[in-house]
KOLKOL-495079 format. One line per 5 residues: their letters; for each residue z, x, y of C-alpha. Coordinates in nm, 4 decimals. Each point is the difference from the previous one (the first is absolute). Layout:
% KOLKOL-495079
a> Z X Y ~ ...
***
This chain:
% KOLKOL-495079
xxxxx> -0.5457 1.5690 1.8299 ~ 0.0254 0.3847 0.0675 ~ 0.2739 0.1935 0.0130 ~ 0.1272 0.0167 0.3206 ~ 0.2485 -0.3240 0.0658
xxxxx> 0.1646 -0.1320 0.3079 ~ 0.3130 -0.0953 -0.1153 ~ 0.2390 0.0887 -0.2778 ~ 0.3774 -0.0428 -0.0617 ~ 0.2608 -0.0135 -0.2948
xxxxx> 0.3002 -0.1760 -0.0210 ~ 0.2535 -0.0573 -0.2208 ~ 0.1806 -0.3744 -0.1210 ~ 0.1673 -0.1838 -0.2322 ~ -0.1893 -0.2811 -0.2297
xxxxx> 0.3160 -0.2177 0.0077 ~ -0.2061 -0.2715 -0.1815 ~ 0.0287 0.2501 -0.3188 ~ 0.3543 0.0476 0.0293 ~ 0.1570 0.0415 -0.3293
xxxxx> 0.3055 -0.1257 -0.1429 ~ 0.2057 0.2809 0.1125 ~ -0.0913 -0.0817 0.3386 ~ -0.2220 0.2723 0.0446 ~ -0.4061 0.0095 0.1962
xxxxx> -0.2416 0.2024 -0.0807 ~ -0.0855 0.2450 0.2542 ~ -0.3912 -0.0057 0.1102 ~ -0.1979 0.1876 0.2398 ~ -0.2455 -0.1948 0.1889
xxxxx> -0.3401 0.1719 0.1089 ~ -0.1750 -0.1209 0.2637 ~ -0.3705 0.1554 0.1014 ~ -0.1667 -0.1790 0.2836 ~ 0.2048 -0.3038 -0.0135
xxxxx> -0.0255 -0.0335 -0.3916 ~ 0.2888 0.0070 -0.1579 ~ 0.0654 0.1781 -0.3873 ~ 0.3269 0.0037 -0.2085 ~ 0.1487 0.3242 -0.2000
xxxxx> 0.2773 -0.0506 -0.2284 ~ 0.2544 0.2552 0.0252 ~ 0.1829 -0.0393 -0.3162 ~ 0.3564 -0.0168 0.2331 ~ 0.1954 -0.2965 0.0353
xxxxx> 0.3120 -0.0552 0.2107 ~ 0.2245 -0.3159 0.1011 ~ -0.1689 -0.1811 0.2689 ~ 0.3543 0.0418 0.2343 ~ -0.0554 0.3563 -0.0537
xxxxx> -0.3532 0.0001 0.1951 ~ -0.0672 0.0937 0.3791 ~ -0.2831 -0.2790 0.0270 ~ -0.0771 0.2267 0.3424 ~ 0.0002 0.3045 -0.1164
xxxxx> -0.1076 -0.0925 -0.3159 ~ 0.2145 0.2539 -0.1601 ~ 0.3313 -0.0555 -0.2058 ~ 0.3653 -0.0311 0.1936 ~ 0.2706 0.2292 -0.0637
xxxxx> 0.1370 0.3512 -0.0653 ~ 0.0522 -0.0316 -0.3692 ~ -0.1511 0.2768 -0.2478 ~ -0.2388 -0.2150 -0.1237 ~ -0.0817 -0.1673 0.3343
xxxxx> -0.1217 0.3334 0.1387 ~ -0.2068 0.0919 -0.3159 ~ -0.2030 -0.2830 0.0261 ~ -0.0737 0.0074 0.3331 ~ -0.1022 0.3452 -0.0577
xxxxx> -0.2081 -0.0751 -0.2558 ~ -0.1594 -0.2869 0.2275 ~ -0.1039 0.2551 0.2357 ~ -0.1235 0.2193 -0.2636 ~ -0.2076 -0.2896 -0.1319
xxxxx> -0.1222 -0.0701 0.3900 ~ -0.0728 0.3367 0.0738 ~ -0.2057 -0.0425 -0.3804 ~ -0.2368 -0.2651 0.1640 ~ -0.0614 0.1442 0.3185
xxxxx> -0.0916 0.3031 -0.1735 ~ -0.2562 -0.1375 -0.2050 ~ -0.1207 -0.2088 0.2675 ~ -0.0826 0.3122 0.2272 ~ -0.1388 0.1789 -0.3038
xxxxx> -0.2309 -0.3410 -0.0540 ~ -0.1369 0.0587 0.3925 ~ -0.0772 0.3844 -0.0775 ~ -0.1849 -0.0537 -0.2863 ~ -0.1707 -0.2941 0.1461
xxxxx> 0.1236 -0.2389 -0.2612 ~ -0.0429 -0.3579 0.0562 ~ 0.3481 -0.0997 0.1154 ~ 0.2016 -0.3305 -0.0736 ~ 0.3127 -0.1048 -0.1153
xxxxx> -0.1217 -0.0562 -0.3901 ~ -0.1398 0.3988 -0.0143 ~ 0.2824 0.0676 0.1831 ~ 0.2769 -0.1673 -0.2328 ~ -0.2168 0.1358 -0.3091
xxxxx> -0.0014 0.3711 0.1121 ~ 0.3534 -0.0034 0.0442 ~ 0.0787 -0.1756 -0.3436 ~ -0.2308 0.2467 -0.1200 ~ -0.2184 -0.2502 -0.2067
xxxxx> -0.3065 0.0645 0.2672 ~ -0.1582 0.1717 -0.3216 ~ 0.0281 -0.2821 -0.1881 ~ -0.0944 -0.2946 0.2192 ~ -0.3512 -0.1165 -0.1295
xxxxx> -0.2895 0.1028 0.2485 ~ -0.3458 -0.1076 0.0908 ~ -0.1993 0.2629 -0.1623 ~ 0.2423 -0.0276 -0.2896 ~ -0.1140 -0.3739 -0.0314
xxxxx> -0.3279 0.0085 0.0441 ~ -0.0213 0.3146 -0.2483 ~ 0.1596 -0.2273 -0.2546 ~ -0.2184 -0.3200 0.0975 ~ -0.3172 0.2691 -0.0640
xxxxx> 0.1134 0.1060 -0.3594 ~ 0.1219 -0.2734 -0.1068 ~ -0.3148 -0.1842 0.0847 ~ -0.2417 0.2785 -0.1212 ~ -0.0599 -0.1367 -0.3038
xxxxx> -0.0315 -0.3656 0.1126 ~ -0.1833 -0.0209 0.2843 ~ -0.3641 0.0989 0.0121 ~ -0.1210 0.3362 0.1289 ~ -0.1590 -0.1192 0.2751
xxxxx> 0.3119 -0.2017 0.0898 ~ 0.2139 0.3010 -0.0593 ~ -0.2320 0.2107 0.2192 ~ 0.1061 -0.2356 0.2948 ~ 0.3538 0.0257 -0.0795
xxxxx> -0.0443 0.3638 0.0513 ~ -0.1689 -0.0602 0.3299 ~ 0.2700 -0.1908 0.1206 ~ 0.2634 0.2785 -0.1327 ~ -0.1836 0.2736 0.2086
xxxxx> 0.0438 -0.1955 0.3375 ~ 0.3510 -0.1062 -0.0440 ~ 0.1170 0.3527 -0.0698 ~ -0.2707 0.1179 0.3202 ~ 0.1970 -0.3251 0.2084
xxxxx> 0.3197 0.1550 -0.1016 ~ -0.1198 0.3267 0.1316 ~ -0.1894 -0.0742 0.3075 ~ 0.2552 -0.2910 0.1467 ~ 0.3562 0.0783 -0.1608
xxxxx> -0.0274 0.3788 0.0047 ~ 0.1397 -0.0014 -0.3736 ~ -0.1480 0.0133 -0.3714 ~ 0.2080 -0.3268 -0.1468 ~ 0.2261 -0.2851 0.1327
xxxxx> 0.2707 -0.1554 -0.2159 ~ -0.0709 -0.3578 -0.0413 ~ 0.2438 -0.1509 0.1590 ~ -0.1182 0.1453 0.3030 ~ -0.3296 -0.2296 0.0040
xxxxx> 0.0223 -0.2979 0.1977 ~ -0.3036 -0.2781 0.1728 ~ -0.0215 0.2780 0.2784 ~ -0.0780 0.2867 -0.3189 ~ -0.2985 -0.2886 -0.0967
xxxxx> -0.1177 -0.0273 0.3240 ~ -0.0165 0.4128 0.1373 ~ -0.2183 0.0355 -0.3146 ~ -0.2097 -0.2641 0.0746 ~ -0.0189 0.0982 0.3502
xxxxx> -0.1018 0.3947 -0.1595 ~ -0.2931 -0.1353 -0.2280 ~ -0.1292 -0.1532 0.2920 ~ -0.0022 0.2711 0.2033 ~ -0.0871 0.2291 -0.2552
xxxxx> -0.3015 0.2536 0.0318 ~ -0.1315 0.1666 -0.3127 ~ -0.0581 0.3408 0.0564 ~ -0.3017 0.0106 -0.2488 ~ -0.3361 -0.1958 -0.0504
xxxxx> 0.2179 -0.2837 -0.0777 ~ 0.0097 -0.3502 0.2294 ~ 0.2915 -0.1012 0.2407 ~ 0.1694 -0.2831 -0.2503 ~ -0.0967 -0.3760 0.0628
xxxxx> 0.2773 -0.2781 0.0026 ~ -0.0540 -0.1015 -0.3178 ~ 0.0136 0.3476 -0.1528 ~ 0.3080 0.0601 0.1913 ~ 0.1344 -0.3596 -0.1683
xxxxx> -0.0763 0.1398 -0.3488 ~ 0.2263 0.3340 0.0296 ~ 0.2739 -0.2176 0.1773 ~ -0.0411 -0.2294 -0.3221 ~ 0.0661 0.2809 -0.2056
xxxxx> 0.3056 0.0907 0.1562 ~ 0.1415 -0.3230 -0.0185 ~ -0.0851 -0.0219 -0.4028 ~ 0.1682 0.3404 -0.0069 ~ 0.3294 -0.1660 0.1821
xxxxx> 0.0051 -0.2826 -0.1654 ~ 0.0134 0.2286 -0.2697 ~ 0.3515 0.1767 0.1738 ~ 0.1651 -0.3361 0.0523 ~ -0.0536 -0.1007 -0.4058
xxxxx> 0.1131 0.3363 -0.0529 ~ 0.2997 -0.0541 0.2212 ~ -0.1073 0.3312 0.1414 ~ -0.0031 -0.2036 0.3442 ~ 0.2109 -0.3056 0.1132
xxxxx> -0.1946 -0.1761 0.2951 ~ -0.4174 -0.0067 0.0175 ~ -0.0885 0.1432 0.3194 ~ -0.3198 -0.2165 -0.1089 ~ 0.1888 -0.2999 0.0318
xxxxx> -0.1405 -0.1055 0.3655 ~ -0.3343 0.2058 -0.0619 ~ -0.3562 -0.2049 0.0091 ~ -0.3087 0.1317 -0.0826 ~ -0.3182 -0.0862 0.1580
xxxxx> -0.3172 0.0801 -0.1658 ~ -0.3339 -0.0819 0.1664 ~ -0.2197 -0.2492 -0.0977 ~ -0.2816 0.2202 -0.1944 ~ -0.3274 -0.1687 -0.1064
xxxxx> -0.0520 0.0677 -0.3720 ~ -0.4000 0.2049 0.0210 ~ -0.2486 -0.1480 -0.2490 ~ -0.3537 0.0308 -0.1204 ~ -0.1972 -0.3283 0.0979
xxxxx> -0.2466 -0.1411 -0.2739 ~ -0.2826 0.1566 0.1880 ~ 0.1865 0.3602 0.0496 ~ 0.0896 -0.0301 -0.3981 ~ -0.3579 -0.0818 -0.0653
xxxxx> -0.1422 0.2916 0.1929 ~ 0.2563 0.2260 -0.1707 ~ -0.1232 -0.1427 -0.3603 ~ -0.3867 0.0414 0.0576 ~ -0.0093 0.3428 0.1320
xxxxx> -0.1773 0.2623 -0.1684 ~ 0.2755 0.3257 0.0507 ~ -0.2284 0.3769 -0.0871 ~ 0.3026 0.1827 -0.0175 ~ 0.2275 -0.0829 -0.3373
xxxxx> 0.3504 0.0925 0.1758 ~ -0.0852 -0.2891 0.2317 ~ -0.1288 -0.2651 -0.2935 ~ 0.2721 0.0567 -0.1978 ~ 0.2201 -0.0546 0.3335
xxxxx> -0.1647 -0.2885 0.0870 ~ 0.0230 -0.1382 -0.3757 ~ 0.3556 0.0550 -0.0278 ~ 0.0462 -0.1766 0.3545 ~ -0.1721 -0.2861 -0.1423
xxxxx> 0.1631 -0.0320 -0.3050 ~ 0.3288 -0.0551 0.2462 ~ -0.1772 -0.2689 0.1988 ~ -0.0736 -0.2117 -0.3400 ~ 0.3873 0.0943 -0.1223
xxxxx> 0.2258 0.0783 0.2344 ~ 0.1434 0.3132 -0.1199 ~ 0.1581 0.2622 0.2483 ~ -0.1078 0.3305 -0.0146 ~ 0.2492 0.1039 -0.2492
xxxxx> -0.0316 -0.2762 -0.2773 ~ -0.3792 0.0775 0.0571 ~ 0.0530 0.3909 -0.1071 ~ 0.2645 -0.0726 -0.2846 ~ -0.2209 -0.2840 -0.1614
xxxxx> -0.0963 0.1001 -0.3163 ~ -0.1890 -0.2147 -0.2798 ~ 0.3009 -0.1076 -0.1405 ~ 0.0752 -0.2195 0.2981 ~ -0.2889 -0.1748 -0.0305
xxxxx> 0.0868 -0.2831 -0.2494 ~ -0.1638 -0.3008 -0.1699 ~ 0.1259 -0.3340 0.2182 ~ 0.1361 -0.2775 -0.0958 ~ -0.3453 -0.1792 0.0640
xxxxx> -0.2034 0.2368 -0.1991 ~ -0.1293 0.2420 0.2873 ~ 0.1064 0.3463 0.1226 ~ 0.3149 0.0045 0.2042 ~ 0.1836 0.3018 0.1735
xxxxx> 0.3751 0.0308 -0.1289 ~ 0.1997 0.2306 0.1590 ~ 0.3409 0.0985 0.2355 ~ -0.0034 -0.0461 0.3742 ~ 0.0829 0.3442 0.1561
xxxxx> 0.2081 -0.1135 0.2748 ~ 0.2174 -0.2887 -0.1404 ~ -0.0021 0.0682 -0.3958 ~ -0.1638 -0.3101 -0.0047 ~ -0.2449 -0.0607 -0.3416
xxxxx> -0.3502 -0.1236 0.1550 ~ -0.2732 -0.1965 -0.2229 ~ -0.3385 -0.0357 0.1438 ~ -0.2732 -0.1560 -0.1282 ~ -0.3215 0.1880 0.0490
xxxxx> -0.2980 -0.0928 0.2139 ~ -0.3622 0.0974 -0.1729 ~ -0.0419 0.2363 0.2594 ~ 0.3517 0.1704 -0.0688 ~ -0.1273 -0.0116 -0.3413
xxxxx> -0.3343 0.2110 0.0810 ~ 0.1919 0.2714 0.2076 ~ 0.2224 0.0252 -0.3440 ~ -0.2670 0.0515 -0.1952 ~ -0.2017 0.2303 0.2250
xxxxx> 0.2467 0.2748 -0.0244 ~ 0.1040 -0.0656 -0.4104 ~ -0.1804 0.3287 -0.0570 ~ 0.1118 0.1941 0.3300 ~ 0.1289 0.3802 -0.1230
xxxxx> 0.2397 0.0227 0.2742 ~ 0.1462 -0.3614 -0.1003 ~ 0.0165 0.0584 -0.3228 ~ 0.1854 0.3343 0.0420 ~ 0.2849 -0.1453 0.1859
xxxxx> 0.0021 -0.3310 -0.2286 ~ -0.0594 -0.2443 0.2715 ~ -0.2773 -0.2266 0.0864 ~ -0.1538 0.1614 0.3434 ~ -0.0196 0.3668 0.1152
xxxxx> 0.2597 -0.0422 0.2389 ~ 0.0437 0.2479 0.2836 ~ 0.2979 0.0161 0.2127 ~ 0.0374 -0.2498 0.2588 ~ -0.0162 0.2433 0.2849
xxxxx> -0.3717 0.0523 -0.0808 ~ -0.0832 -0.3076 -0.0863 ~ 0.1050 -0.1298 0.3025 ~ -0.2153 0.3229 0.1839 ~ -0.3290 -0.1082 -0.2199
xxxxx> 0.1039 -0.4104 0.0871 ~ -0.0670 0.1113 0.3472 ~ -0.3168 0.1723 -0.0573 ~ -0.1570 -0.3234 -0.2161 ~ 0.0938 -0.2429 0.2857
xxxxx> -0.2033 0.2066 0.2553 ~ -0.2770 -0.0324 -0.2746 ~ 0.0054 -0.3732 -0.0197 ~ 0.0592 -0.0697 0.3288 ~ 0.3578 -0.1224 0.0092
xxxxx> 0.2113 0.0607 0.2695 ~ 0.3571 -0.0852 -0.1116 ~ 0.1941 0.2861 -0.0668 ~ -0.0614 0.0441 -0.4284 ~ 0.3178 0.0522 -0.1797
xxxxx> 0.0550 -0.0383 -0.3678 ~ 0.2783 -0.2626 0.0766 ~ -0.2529 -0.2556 0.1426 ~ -0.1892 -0.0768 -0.2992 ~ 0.3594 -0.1186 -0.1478
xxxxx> -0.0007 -0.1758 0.3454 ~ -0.3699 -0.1145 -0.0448 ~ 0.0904 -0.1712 -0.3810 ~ 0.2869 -0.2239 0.1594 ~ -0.2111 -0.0956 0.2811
xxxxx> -0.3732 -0.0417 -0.0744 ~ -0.0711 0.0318 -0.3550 ~ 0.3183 -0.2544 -0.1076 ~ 0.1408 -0.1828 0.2928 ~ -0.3295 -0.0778 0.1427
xxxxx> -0.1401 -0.1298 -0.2440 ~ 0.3120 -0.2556 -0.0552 ~ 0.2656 0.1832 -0.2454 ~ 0.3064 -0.1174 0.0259 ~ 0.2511 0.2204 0.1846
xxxxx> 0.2237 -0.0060 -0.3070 ~ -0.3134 0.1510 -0.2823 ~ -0.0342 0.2466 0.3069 ~ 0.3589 0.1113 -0.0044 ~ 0.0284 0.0475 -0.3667
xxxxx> -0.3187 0.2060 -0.0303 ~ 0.1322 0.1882 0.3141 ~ 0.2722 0.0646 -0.1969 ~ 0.2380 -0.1281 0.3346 ~ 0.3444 -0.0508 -0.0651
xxxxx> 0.0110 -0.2919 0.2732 ~ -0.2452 -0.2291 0.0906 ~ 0.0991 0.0635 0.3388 ~ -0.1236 0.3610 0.0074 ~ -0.3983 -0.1927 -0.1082
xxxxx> 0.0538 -0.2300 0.3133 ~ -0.0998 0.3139 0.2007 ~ -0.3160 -0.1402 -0.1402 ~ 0.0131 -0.3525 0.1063 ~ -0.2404 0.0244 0.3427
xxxxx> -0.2896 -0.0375 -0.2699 ~ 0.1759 -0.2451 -0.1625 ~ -0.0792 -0.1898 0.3137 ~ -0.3654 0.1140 0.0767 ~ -0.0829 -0.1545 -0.3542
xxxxx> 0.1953 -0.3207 0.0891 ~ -0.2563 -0.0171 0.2482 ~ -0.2764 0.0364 -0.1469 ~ 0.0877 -0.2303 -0.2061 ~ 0.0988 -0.2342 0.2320
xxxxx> -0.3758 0.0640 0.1885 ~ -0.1873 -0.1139 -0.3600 ~ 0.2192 -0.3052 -0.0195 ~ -0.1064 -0.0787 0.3520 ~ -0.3371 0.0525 -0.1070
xxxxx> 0.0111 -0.2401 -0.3325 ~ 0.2090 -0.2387 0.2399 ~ -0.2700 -0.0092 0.2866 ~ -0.2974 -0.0525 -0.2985 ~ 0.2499 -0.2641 -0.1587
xx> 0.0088 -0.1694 0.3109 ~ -0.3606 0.0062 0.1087
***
């Protein structure tokens, strides 16, 4: 809401259902900006057969009579004050800023950038950096929302409401980067208004913030098909003969993610220590999950195996104490590009898919079960491998098409 308002009015009455045993109401100002109504306590009281319900002032001629209704006025005169000093300086206006100007505790009252400030370092140490770097993100176009639509730096939380939700919605939409950057899809635009509602949720337990203006809020994220390698593509990739060493050791590294399932960053912090003798005997990978803290044991394919022992002697491995010469994911991702032009694939190369390509057609595939899948994925829910399942149901049928074929021979 901007500043300007269409209505506003003060009033004062008695809260007779606080009367005390004396036989005296508390004296309250009601607030009302475009139709919604906010209460001030005064800190008077007076007997209710003392009060001009009309006038809303108190009756009589007494001393004290007359110095309260002065000081009635001089609280009136206190709200309408601020209020026209809120419309100059473009404030958002409504009866809670209002009511905490003129208590003077405005200052106090928690705010958005407050909370998500305190969200940010109080996660800094618990969240990964890459998850962190999104929480950033999502900072920087809150405060540019706040700025753009609301003409102010910060809003107290008990300004936000289900209309707060859905303006900022409505911005990321609408929003047009000003650099190289793309317009934001839905289901980026779901992840930064996920954010914001872990960073609420955070203000309610807090009890910075008494109602969720989430409460009625649904996301809808698009249906995204997870991008794999197929057998064939992964075969291609395996067999070809890379001149340039920036782009074999690229391609290696890839690999090794296909046969493991390792994100980028538990790829460039695996060191030889994580690599572990198995319960069976063979070479397993033991290490943390990034994203969900989660510890991950994978046993290692032969080919996972070779790619280890390739680089055993690399100088630049060795050096920073990890397995592979990792580079950062930026240029991996530039060189991933380059080696899929090579090998003729035309799916957009990203170091994410061969995590994508080890649930789907080196495990799934080739019929392990969603739950081994999960644990090596190092999942926290099975629900989140289910993403998965479509190939689930390509290998049910092929299955189903051999039975047919045994059947039909059977029968004949």
């Amino acid at each position: 809401m901007k500043a300007a308002t269409t209505t506003f009015g003060v009033l004062f009455y008695l809260k007779t259902q606080k009367t005390s045993m004396q036989g005296k109401a508390p004296i309250c100002a009601r607030v009302t900006v475009n139709g919604k109504r906010t209460e001030i306590s005064v800190k008077r009281s007076v007997n209710a057969n003392e009060w001009d319900d009309r006038k809303g002032m108190a009756k009589g001629n007494r001393k004290e009579t007359v110095e309260l209704n002065m000081f009635l006025n001089q609280f009136k005169a206190k709200i309408i004050n601020t209020y026209q000093q809120m419309i100059l300086s473009d404030a958002v206006i409504d009866g809670p800023a209002i009511r905490d100007r003129v208590l003077g505790t405005d200052h106090l009252a928690p705010t958005l950038v407050s909370l998500v400030e305190y969200h940010n370092e109080q996660q800094l140490h618990k969240l990964a950096p890459g998850t962190m770097k999104n929480y950033y993100t999502t900072q920087r176009y809150i405060e540019k929302f706040l700025r753009e639509k609301y003409y102010r730096n910060d809003i107290v939380l008990s300004q936000l409401t289900y209309k707060f939700i859905l303006d900022f919605e409505r911005y990321l939409f609408n929003y047009v980067p000003k650099d190289h950057q793309k317009p934001l899809n839905n289901n980026g635009i779901m992840k930064h208004i996920e954010r914001l509602r872990k960073m609420i949720n955070m203000a309610v337990k807090l009890d910075w913030l008494s109602k969720d203006p989430f409460a009625s809020f649904k996301k809808h994220f698009d249906k995204v098909e997870r991008e794999c390698l197929n057998d064939k593509e992964l075969t291609a990739l395996a067999n070809k003969h890379f001149a340039i060493e920036r782009l074999r050791h690229v391609r290696d590294m890839f690999m090794f993610s296909c046969y493991t399932g390792l994100s980028y960053v538990e790829l460039a912090e695996l060191s030889p220590t994580n690599i572990v003798t198995g319960i069976d005997g063979g070479l397993w990978i033991s290490t943390i999950r990034a994203k969900t803290d989660t510890g991950v044991r994978v046993p290692l394919l032969p080919q996972a195996t070779e790619l280890i022992e390739k680089y055993r002697d690399n100088p630049r491995a060795q050096n920073n104490g990890t397995v592979f010469p990792v580079i950062s994911n930026q240029r991996m991702n530039g060189y991933l590009k380059e080696i899929a032009d090579i090998c003729g694939i035309t799916k957009i190369l990203t170091f994410h898919i061969a995590r994508h390509t080890f649930a789907t057609t080196v495990t799934l595939s080739n019929g392990v079960p969603i739950e081994s899948v999960s644990k090596m994925l190092g999942h926290t829910s099975i629900r989140t491998t289910q993403i998965y399942a479509k190939v689930v149901e390509q290998k049910l049928s092929e299955d189903m098409r051999k039975l047919e074929q045994r059947m039909s021979t059977i029968v004949s």
